[in-house]
C-alpha positions, 0 to 999 in steps of 0.5 A: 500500500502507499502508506495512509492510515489513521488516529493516535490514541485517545485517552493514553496519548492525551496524558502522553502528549500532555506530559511531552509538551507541557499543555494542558488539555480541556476536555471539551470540544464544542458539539457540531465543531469539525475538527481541523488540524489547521486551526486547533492546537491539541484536540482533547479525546472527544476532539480525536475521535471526531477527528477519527470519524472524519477521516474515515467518512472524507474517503467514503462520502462522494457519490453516496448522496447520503445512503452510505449504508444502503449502498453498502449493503447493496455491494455485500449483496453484489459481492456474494454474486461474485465468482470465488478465486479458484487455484489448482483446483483449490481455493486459496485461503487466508490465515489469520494472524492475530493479533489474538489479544496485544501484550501492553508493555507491562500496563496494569490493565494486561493484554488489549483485544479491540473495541468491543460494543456489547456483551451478553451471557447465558449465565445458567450455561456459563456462555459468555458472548461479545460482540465487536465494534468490526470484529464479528461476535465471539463466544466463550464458554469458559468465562473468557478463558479463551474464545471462538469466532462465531459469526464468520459468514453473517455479512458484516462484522460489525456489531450493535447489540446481542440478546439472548432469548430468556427461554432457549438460550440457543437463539441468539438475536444480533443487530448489526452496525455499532450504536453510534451517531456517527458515519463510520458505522455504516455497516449495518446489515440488519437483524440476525438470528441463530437458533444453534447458539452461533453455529449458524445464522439467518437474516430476520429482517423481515419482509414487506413495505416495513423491515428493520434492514433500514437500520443502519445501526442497532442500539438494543435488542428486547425479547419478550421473556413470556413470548419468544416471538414479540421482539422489539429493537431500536437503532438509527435508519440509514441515511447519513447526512453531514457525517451523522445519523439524525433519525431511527425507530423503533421496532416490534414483531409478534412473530420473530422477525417475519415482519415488523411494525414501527412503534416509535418513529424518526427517534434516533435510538441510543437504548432500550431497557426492560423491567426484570419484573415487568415485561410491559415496562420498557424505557427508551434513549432518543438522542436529542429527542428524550426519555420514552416509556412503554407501559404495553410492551413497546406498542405505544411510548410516551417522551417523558416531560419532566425528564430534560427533553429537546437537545439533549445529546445522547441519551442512556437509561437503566432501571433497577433490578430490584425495584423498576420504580428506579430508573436513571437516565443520562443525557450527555452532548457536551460533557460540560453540558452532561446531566444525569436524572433520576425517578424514583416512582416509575417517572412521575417526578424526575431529579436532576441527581449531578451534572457536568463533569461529574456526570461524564467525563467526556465524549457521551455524544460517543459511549455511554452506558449505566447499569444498576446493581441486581439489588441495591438500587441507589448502586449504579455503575457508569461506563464513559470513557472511563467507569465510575460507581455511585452508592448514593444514586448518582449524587456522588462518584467514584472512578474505578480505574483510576487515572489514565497511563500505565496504572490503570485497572481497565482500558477507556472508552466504555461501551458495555456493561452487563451485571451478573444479578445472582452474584450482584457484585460481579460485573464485566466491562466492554471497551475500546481494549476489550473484557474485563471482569470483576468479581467484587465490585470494581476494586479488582479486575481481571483481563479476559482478552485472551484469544479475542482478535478484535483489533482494528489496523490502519496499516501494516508492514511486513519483514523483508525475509519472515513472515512471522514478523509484521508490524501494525498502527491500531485504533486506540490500542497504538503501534504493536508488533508480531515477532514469533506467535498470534499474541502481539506486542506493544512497540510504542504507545502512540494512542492510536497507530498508524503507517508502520514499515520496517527497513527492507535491507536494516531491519533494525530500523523501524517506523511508526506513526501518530496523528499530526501534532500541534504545539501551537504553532501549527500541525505537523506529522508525527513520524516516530523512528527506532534504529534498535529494532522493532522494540524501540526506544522510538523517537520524533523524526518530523518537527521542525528541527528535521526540516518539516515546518509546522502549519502545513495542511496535513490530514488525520492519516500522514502518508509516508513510505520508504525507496525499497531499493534505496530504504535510506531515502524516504518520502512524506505528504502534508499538502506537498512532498518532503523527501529524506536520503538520511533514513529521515533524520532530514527532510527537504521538500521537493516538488510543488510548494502545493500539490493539492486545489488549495482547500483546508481539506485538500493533502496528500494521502497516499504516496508509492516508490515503483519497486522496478525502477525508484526513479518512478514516485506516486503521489495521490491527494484528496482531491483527486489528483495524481502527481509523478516524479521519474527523477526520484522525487525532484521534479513532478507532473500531475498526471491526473487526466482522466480521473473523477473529480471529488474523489480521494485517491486512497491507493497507487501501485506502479506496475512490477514490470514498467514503472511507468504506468500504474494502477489508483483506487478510489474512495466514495461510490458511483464510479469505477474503483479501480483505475489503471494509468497507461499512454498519459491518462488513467482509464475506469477498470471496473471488471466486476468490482462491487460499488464499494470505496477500494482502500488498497492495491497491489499489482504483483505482476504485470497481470495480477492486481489485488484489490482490498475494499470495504467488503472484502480483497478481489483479484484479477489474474488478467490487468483488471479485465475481470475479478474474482472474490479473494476472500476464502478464510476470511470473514465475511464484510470484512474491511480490508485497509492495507495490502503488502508484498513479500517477495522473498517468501511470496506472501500477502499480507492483509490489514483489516479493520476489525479482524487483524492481520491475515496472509495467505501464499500467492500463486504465480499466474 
């Protein structure tokens, strides 16, 4: 791949960063305001994760007139169309490689696994289930001793809720699509369900002018303890429109999922909960809309009025086990503007119990989750970026895991708790690093990570000569390695990883990267680099001292890369070219002062050296142009005839065999994907490739091109003529995000976003 990838961590790297650079950090980001490294000095963690979410939607908008979800699932159901890649008889088959949980550098916490969304257990049987921000759903029946993937062929990866039938603990009911507001969760395929405990699984969407696959992403699932088929479900309906979902329902069926009927409509749904007691009673979360009760079983919902209602933000409820009358309900937009409530006899009167920070400590537009203890109602446990516990209803609370850095107990950015109610003080934690339990109320924890491979890549590097050995940037889990075995390891703490590459003829020289950095006087990349093997310590490479001025426009995801012939020289992207023959100790710009059209949002976002010949150098923007050097980087043309407009250039791979010409992919829908540059202008290569944004190419020889996409690799063994599937092993709607090469042991290597490292031995064509 060119090199372009994503975010540094949020909650590590704030009080890393904050302890380098001496600054303090407020933790407010006014709701609404796009993050732009031009303007904003250190952006908090609600600041990083906006920034993240738009990063991820900038290559995927163009062409999805605001159905980014809907056109989505149209090219899952294309790609299943598509042929299998058949070799000697046998399909080729990808393995994976971990990681099955990251080693942490010794931190308290242990071993980090990868965002999970939701949990659920069948406690008389001992099962316990996670489901995945975009890595499936895995099963454990050992208490999270180890795990098994259990959703391998349902469509999508990602996952927004999981309920347990109360009476047959087989049938499990999924939704998929993560519960956020955000775009980046454009995965949502609908409801499933498996009445085999995971074994298989079938669509339950429904059918009909009403189905729930309009749901692009799931909050909760309720099935009616005293009838099976009365299922009731809520999330938000596609349609994603300046990067948010800002309308959904709510569902029920009477007839396990053949056909539905909406109870609540346009009420983007963030939660609902049912009384243990009472199956009639349910409560509902509309982001900024309010609090709803149901008191017929989710036929009618009533917005409660002396509950905060309006523009509320985010909205989270829970009732209490032991006595329904106690229910809490936090609204959080801005965590300054954050309000925790409470009723105490069923929502006739509300209290407001605490506000502010003390209610959050931040990000509740994002994850939020309460849970009330199985007996005690005034115990109530809150999961934000971090968890915190009340024993007197919310008026006071404490954290339980401690301040951010190595001697926290559990990793932040909570997104799930589920409370064992016959041993109350027993709880697990689901979040940005994966499971943890405690057994005594929050004063201990232990990891159960084990085995779970969740971790979403931006981008991986691979050894020159071993395939055991790869390198990798994740999301909010930082800069990891594989050195002999599927658990990985921590090689720098960057808060969220991103291109990383290892020196092809030193390999002791290693990089890594972060998001761009601003000390005040302008953003700058943050390229880290260690010349003592993949284990570091790593240094800065890219301030001002190195020769890159700060200012320059630079995006979420730097692009760099290395000359594989001569490793020693270097290139990097802002809105222009720097280039480093030091293995870059220096960096002098070349080319272009600009590169780009000239907006804020306009750099450069993938850069390629032709392996034939390094004279040849590729560089790609966000506006779609293409820019080449045949002087090894001194002088560049735009060679962009011919190419769409409005779309960013994700990928570029020169051909093995003539270095001048190549092969783009492109971001957004509505166009072809793939384009192939010959004779001065680039020509649409569309050969079967579903509408789906293509994240990465590779051409391994002159007629085999690999293409990764958000659905899966494709190949064509014929210039792009034509392309098969290429995903035998992997899971299905598995996003892939980078595609290396090795040449020595003729091995692909893929990153995907949700599911780790894979690779798979290439067959000559």
């Amino acid at each position: 791949m060119g090199k372009g990838v994503e975010r540094v961590s949020a909650a590590v790297v704030i009080a890393w960063l904050a302890f380098a650079s001496g600054h303090r950090i407020s933790a407010d980001n006014p709701a609404g305001r796009r993050p732009s490294w031009r303007s904003a000095r250190i952006l908090d963690e609600e600041g990083l994760i906006r920034a993240r979410h738009e990063w991820f939607l900038s290559s995927r908008r163009a062409g999805s007139d605001g159905r980014l979800a809907e056109k989505r699932f149209a090219a899952v159901r294309s790609a299943e169309v598509l042929p299998l890649e058949v070799s000697r008889g046998t399909a080729a088959k990808w393995v994976p490689r971990g990681p099955y949980s990251s080693t942490f550098g010794g931190w308290r916490f242990g071993n980090v696994a990868g965002r999970v969304s939701c949990l659920a257990k069948d406690f008389t049987n001992n099962i316990l289930y996670v489901g995945s921000a975009s890595g499936g759903i895995w099963k454990s029946t050992n208490d999270g001793g180890s795990w098994s993937s259990v959703f391998e062929k349902g469509g999508t990866q990602t996952i927004g809720a999981i309920a347990l039938d109360p009476s047959d603990s087989k049938t499990i009911w999924v939704g998929t699509g993560e519960n956020s507001s955000w775009c980046e969760e454009y995965f949502g395929i609908g409801i499933l369900r498996s009445t085999d405990g995971g074994a298989t699984w079938e669509s339950r969407n429904g059918t009909g002018a009403t189905t729930v696959a309009d749901l692009s992403t799931v909050a909760s699932i309720i099935v009616d303890p005293k009838d099976s088929e009365h299922i009731i479900v809520g999330g938000r309906w596609r349609g994603c429109t300046a990067g948010l979902y800002n309308a959904g329902a709510i569902y029920s069926s009477d007839d396990a999922g053949a056909t539905w009927t909406v109870r609540l409509g346009n009420v983007p749904v963030t939660r609902i909960v049912s009384d243990p007691k009472s199956s009639k009673l349910l409560w509902a979360g509309g982001s900024d809309r309010g609090l709803y009760k149901s008191t017929n079983g989710g036929d009618t919902w009533t917005l409660q009025t002396s509950a905060p209602k309006g523009d509320v933000g985010r909205v989270d409820v829970a009732v209490a086990p032991s006595n329904g009358k106690y229910v809490y309900a936090l609204f959080g937009s801005e965590s300054s503007k954050a309000q925790l409530w409470r009723t105490t006899d069923g929502g006739a009167r509300w209290s407001k119990m605490t506000a502010g920070r003390n209610a959050c400590d931040g990000q509740c537009w994002y994850n939020m989750i309460l849970a009330v203890h199985p007996t005690n109602p005034n115990i109530v446990y809150r999961g934000t970026i971090q968890l915190y516990k009340t024993t007197d209803g919310g008026a006071h609370w404490a954290n339980l895991t401690g301040s951010w850095g190595a001697a926290q107990k559990v990793h932040q950015d909570t997104h799930a708790l589920l409370i064992d109610r016959s041993s109350p003080d027993t709880f697990y934690v689901g979040c940005d690093g994966g499971v943890w339990k405690t057994a005594d109320g929050g004063v201990n924890f232990t990891n159960l990570n084990s085995n779970l491979s969740l971790t979403q890549f931006y981008d991986i590097g691979v050894h020159p000569t071993s395939n055991d050995i790869i390198v990798g940037g994740a999301q909010d889990n930082s800069s990891l390695a594989r050195t002999t075995g599927n658990t990985w390891a921590l090689t720098e703490v960057t808060g969220d990883g991103f291109v990383s590459i290892i020196n092809p003829v030193t390999t002791d020289t290693v990089y890594t990267a972060s998001y761009p950095w601003d000390s005040g006087n302008g953003a700058q990349p943050s390229v880290l680099r260690s010349t003592n093997g993949i284990g570091g310590p790593y240094g800065w490479i890219t301030d001002e001292g190195n020769g890159i001025p700060a200012g320059d426009r630079i995006g979420w995801v730097t692009p760099y890369t290395l000359d594989p012939r001569t490793p020693t020289t270097l290139f990097l992207g802002t809105h222009r070219i720097y280039r480093s023959t030091d293995s870059g100790s220096i960096w002098t710009q070349v080319g272009p002062a600009d590169m780009t059209n000239g907006g804020q949002d306009d750099y450069l976002n993938s850069i390629v050296v032709a392996s034939s010949n390094s004279q040849y150098v590729y560089a790609g923007t966000t506006d779609s142009r293409i820019w080449r050097s045949t002087d090894g980087g001194t002088n560049w043309s735009d060679i962009s005839k011919g190419l769409p407009d409005g779309r960013v250039i994700n990928d570029i791979a020169a051909d093995p065999s003539d270095a001048g010409k190549a092969f783009c992919v492109l971001g957004g829908f509505g166009t072809a994907h793939l384009y192939e540059y010959k004779g001065g202008s680039w020509t649409a290569r569309t050969g079967g490739l579903p509408d789906i944004p293509a994240t990465t190419v590779l051409a391994l020889n002159a007629k085999t091109i690999y293409v990764g996409t958000d659905v899966g690799v494709f190949k064509s063994t014929n210039r792009a003529v034509a392309f098969t599937q290429f995903n035998t092993g992997m899971p299905a709607g598995l996003v892939v995000t980078d595609l290396e090469y090795n040449t020595t042991t003729r091995t692909i290597t893929a990153a995907t976003y949700g599911r780790g490292a894979w690779q798979i031995q290439a067959t000559a064509q």
